[in-house]
C-alpha positions in Angstrom: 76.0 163.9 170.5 76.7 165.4 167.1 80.6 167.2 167.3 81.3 169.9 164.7 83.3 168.7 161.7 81.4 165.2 161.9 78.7 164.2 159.6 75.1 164.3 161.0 73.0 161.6 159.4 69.2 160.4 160.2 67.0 158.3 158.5 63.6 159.3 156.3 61.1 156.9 155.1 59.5 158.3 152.1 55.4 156.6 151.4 52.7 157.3 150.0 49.3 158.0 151.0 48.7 154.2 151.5 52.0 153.4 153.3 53.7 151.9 150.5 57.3 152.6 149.8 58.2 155.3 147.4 61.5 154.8 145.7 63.5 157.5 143.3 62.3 160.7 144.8 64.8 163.7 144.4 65.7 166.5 146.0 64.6 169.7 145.4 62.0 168.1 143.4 60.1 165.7 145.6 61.6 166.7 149.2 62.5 170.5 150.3 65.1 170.6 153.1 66.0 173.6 155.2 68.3 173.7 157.6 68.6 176.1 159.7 70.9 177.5 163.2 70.7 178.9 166.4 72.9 182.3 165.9 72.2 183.7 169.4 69.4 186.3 168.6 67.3 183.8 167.0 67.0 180.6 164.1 68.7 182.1 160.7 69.3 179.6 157.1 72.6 177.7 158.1 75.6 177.4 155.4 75.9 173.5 155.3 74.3 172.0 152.7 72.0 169.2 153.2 72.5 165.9 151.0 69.6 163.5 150.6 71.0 159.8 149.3 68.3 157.3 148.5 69.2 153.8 150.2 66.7 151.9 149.1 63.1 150.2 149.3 61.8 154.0 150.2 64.4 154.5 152.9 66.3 157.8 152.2 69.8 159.3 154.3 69.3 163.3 155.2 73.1 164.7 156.3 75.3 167.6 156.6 78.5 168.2 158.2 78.1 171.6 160.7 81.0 173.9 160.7 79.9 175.0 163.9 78.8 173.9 167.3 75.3 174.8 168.4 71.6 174.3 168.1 70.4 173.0 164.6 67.0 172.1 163.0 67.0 170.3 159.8 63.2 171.0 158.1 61.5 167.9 155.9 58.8 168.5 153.9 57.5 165.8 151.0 56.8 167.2 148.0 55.4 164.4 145.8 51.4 165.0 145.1 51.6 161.0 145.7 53.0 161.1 149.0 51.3 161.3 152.0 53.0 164.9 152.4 54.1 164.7 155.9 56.5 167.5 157.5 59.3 166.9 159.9 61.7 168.4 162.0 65.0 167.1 162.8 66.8 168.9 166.0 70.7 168.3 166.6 72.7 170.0 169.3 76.1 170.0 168.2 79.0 170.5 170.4 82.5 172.2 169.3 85.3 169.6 169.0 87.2 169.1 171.2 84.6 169.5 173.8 83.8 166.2 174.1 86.5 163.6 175.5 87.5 161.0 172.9 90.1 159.0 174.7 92.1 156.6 172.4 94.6 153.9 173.6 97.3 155.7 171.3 97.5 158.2 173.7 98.1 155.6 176.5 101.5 153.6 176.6 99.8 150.5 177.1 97.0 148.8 174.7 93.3 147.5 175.7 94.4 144.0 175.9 97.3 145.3 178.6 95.1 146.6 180.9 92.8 143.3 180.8 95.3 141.1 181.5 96.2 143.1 185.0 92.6 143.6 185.6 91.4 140.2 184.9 88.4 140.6 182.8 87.7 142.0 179.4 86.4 145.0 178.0 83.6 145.7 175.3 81.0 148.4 174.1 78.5 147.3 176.7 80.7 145.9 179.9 81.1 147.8 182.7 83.7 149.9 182.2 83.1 150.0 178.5 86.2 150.1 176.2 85.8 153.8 175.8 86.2 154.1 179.5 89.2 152.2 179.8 91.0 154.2 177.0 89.9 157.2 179.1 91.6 155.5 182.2 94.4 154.4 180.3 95.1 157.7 178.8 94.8 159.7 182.4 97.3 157.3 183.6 99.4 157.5 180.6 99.3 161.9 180.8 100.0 161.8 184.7 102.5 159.8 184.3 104.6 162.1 181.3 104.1 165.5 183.5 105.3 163.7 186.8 108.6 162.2 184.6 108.9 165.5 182.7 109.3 166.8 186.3 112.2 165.0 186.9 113.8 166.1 183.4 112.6 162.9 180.6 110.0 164.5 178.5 108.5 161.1 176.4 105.2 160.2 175.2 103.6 157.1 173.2 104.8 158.4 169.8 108.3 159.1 171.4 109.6 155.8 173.0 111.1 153.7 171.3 109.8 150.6 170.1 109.9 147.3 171.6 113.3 148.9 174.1 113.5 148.4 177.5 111.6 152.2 178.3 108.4 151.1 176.5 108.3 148.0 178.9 108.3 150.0 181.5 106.0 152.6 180.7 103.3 150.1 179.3 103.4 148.0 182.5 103.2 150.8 184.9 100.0 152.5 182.4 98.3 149.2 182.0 98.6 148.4 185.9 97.2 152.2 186.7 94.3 151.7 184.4 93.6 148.5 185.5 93.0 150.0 189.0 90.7 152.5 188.0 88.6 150.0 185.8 88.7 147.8 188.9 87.1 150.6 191.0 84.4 151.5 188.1 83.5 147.9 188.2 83.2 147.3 191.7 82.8 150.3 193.7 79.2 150.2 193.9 78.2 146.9 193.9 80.8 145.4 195.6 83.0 147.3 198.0 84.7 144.4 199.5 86.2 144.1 195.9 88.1 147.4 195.6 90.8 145.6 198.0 92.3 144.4 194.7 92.2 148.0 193.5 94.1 148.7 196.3 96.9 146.2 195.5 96.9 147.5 192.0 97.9 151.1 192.5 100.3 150.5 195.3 102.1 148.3 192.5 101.2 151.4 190.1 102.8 153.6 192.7 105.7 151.3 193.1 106.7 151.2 189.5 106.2 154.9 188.9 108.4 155.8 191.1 111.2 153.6 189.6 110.7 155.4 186.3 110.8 158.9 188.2 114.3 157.0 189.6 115.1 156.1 186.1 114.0 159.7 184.4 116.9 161.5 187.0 119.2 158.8 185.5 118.3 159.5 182.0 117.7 163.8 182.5 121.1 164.0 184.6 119.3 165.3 187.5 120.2 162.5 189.6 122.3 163.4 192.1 120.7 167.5 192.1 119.2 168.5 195.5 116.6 171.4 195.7 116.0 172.3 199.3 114.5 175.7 200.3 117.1 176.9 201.5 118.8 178.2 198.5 117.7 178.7 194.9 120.9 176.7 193.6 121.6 173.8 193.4 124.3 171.3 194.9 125.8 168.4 193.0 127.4 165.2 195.4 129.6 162.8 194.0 128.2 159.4 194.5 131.2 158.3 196.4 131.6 161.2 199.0 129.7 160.4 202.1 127.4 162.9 204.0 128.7 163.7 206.8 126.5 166.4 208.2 123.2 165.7 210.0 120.8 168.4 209.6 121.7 168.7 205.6 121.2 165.0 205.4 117.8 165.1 206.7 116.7 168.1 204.4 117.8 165.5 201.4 116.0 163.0 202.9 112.9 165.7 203.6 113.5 166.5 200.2 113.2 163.2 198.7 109.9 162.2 200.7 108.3 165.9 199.6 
């Protein structure tokens, strides 16, 4: 589906009244285009223009780029008293951007070929998941994974970590093993249930590591030895060598910990 700000191309072949190929025909001269928009209370003339760019061997391009999402109709009519004079009408429903989820592996911490070698198998246009899918696992993973460590006080992101340190390990395992579970499940859920036990291993390891970088983030944010109970709005701050002695407040830590 056409997105605003994109161009919007289709194809015309230009002939005459005996089918044969009509080459160098010109527009205004020898094609009139309208184009026109959906503005709510009825079709009015749209702002985009309309290019027409020959290709070759009487095959012609018609585009624009719309400024706008919404309902457009792109009018043809062949001029040429040659022609066979034929009339056309090109719809396009064009949606805002940003509308439509493009999911891209930069956005993920991990790349295509990390999630594959978790999962097993690879990934194209027409597999099932398609690439675009798996990016669109792989990026989920990759955004709940930075609100769940910004939680904990370590705000990072795939343009953030640095390259080729220990942190970007981490974060491109745990992302490629998360979206290698989720492209598990799209594979085999409906044919094959018995399969998803895999899936099952995979986000159990996906939870395991997560929750060493939520470990790690405390570490890095400072927060690591801060206990929130609901007890009080403050917060305490133990020493890591002085032992807790009292029952009921170790509990609430441990409470705590599991919430």
């Amino acid at each position: 589906m056409p997105v605003a700000g994109d161009v919007v191309r289709d194809e015309w072949f230009y002939m005459d009244a005996a089918g044969a190929p009509l080459t160098g025909m010109v527009s205004p001269t020898d094609v009139n285009l309208v184009l026109r928009r959906d503005v709510g209370a009825g079709f009015a003339a749209a702002p985009e223009a309309v290019a027409w760019t020959e290709l070759g061997g009487g095959y012609y391009q018609v585009s624009f780029t719309p400024n706008s999402g919404g309902f457009y109709r792109l009018y043809l009519k062949e001029l040429k008293d040659t022609s066979d004079g034929r009339k056309w009408t090109f719809p396009f429903e064009v949606v805002s951007a940003g509308s439509t989820f493009l999911p891209s592996f930069a956005n993920a911490f991990c790349s295509e070929g990390d999630v594959e070698s978790w999962a097993g198998f690879s990934f194209e246009s027409s597999s099932k998941p398609t690439s675009d899918q798996v990016a669109g696992f792989a990026q989920g993973r990759a955004s709940e994974m930075r609100s769940l460590l910004a939680a904990e006080g370590w705000v990072v992101g795939p343009g953030t970590v640095t390259p080729g340190g220990p942190e970007e390990d981490m974060l491109r395992v745990c992302n490629a093993i998360g979206a290698a579970a989720d492209a598990w499940l799209s594979k085999f859920m409906d044919t094959d249930p018995a399969e998803t036990k895999k899936a099952t291993d995979l986000l159990d390891e996906y939870s395991t590591r997560l929750a060493r970088l939520q470990e790690y983030a405390k570490k890095v944010s400072g927060t690591a030895h801060l206990i929130r109970t609901p007890m009080t709005s403050g917060e305490v701050t133990l020493a890591d060598e002085t032992p807790i002695q009292d029952v009921g407040l170790r509990d609430a830590i441990r409470m705590d910990q599991e919430w």
